[in-house]
C-alpha positions in Angstrom: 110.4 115.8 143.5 112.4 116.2 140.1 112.8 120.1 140.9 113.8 119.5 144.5 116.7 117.3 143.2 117.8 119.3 140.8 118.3 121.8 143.6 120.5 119.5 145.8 122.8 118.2 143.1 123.4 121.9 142.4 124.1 122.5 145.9 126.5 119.4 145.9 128.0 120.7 142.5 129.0 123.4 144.4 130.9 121.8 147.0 132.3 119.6 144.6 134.0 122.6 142.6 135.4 124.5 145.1 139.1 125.6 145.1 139.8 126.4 148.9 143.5 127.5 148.2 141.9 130.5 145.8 139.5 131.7 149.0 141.8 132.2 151.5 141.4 135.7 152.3 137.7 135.9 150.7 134.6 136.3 152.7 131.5 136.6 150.0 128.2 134.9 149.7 126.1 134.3 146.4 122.3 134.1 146.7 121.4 131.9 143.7 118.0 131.6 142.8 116.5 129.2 140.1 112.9 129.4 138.6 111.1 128.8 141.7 113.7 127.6 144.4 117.0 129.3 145.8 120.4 128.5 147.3 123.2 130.3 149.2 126.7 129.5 148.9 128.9 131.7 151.7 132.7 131.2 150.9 134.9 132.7 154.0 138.5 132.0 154.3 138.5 128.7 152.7 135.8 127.7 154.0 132.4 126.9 152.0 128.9 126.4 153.5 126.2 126.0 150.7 122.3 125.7 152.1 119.0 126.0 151.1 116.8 129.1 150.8 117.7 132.6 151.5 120.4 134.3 152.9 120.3 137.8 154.6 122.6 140.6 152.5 124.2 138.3 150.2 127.3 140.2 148.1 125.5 139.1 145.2 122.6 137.6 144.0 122.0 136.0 140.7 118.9 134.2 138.7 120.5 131.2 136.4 119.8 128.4 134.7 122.1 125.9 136.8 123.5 124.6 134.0 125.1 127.5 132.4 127.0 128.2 135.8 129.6 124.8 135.5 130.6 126.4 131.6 131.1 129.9 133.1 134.2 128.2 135.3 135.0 125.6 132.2 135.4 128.8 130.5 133.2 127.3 127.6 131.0 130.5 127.9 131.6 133.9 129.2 129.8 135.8 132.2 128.6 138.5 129.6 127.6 135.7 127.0 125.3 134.2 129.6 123.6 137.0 130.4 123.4 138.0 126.5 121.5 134.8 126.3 119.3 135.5 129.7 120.6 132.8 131.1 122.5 134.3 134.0 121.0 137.7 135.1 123.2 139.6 138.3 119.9 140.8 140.3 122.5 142.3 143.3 126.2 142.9 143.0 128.9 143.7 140.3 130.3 141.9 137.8 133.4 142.2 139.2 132.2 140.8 142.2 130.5 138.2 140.5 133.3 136.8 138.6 135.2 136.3 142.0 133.1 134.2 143.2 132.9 132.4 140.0 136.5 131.9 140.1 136.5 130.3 143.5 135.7 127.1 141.6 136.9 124.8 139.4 135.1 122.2 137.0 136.8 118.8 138.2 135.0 116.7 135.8 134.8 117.3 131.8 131.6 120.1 130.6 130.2 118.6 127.4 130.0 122.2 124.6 
């Protein structure tokens, strides 16, 4: 199904933007969740593993619209502008911690404003 999809492509997004040579000496993992469905994506030493469902004690966990994630790392919106608009809310974690693992990745292909 169309929401199902959606899921997978994000999970593929995520493989598909990671910068291994900034995670060298980072072990984190990001719960993502997304209306009704949720991913993990554990980054350890330059290594990524992304599956679906739910991870035990994630570093942080966040609810998004999956679309606003890919302008966070353009840098066409900021973390605090995202969650201004309630499209990104941190449900577990810091900021701080949050925008590491945002900055793990890197949008290869141009982000339409």
């Amino acid at each position: 199904d169309e929401a199902s999809f959606g899921i997978v492509q994000s999970m593929s997004s995520f493989m598909l933007m990671f910068h291994p040579s900034s995670s060298e000496n980072i072990t984190l993992t990001c719960q993502i969740y997304n209306e009704d469905d949720a991913f993990f994506v554990s980054i350890n030493s330059g290594k990524i593993t992304v599956g679906q469902g739910i991870t035990p004690h994630p570093d942080i966990a966040i609810q998004a619209d999956l679309k606003i994630i890919p302008d966070i790392i353009a840098g066409l919106t900021t973390l605090d502008e995202a969650q201004s608009s309630q499209r990104f809310e941190l449900l577990q974690g810091d900021p701080a911690t949050a925008s590491t693992f945002l900055g793990l990745f890197r949008v290869p292909f141009p982000v339409s404003a």
